[in-house]
N, C-alpha and C positions, 0 to 999 in steps of 0.2 A: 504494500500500500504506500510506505512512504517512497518508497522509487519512482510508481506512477506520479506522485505529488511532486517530487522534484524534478521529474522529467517536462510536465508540464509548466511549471515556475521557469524551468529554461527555454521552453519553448516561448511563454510568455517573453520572458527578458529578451532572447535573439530577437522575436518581433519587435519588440519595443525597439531594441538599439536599431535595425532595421529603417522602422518608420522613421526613426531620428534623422537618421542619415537622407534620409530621402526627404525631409523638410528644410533640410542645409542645400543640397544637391538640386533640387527638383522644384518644378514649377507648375501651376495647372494649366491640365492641355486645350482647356478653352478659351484660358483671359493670360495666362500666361505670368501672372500675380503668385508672390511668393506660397508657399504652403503651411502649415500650421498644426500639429497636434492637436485633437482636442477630445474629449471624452464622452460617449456617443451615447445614449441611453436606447435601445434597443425593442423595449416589450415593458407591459405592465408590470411584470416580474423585477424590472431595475436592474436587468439585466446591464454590465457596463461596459464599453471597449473603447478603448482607442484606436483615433484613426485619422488620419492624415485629412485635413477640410481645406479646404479652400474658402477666405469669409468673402470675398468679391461675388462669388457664385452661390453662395449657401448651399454646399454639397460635398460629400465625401467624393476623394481626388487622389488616386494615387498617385498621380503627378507625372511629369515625361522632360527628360534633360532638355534644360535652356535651351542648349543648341539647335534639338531636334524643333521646336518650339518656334523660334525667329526663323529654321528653315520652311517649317510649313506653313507658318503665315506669311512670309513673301510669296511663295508657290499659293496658295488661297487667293491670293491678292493681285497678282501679277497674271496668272492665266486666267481667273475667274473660275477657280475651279467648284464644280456644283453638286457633290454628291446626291444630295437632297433637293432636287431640281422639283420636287413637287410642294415642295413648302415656298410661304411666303419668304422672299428674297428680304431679311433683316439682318439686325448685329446679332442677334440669337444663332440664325442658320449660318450665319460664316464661322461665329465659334464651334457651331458642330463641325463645319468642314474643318475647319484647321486640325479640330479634335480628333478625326479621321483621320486628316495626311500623317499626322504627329502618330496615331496609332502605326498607319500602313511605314513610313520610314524609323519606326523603332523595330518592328515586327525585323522589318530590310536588316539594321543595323545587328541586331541580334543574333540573326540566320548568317552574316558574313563575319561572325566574329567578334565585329567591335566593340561590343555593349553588353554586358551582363548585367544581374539586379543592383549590381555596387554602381552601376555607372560604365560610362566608355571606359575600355581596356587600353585603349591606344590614345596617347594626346591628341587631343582636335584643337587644331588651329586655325580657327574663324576667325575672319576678320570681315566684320557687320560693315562694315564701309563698301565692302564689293559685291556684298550679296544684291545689291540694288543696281549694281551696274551692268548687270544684263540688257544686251540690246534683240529689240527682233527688226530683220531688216527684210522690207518687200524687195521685187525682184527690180524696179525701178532705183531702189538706193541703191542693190549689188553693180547696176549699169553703170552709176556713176564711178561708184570707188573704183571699178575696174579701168574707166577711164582714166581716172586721177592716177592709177598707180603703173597702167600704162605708159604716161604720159614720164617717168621716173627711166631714165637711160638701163638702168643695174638689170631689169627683167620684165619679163611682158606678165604682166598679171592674168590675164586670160590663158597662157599658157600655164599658170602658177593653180589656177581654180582648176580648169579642166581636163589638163594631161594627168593621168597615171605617174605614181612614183613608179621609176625602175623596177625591173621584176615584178611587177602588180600586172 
């Protein structure tokens, strides 16, 4: 009996120290606002738990790295992307989509390695100043730079876009 009892007190404390880490670490995947312990009442029993909340959103959050977070809200915001293309278009439904990209590129980062429940395995080195400087260019802007860079003695641009490397 008392084995079970202390088996469970450590399961308790790993969770705990767990959720801790993860309110230093982690951020919630709709607003993007730091996260917060807090103790949860469950059932008319007073049943009690801890569990990582988000107060922006009034909801339990287990949260998803920064990183992942500022990547999928550019990507929300920059393609217009619309999971929930049947709901009214609000700030509500973009924080589900971001919520989704941030689920589907943790799910990605996990499966390739980088990320486990402690956080990325590997340094990430983001730098939020370039994430925005993404260009999309129509086939009218490709005309001109082609021109412009044609117009440069050192190489023919059109040859540079459209010939094959070697052995290709």
């Amino acid at each position: 009996m008392d084995d079970l009892k202390e088996m469970s007190n450590f399961k308790s404390e790993a969770r705990l120290n767990m959720l801790k880490d993860r309110t230093k670490r982690c951020v919630c995947k709709f607003c993007g606002n730091k996260l917060r312990l807090k103790r949860i009442i469950f059932s008319s029993y007073e049943e009690v738990r801890v569990e990582i909340f988000c107060e922006k959103c009034n909801r339990i959050e287990f949260g998803v790295e920064p990183e992942i977070y500022t990547s999928a809200k550019f990507f929300v915001e920059e393609t217009k992307f619309n999971h929930f293309a049947d709901l009214d278009e609000n700030e509500r439904t973009k924080q589900m989509n971001i919520a989704k990209v941030c689920d589907i590129m943790s799910w990605e980062n996990m499966n390739l390695g980088f990320l486990d429940k402690e956080g990325f395995k590997v340094p990430v080195e983001m730098n939020e100043n370039l994430l925005g400087e993404c260009i999309t260019l129509k086939e009218k802007d490709m005309e001109e730079i082609i021109k412009t860079l044609d117009s440069i003695d050192s190489f023919s641009a059109i040859d540079f876009v459209q010939k094959p490397l070697d052995g290709e």
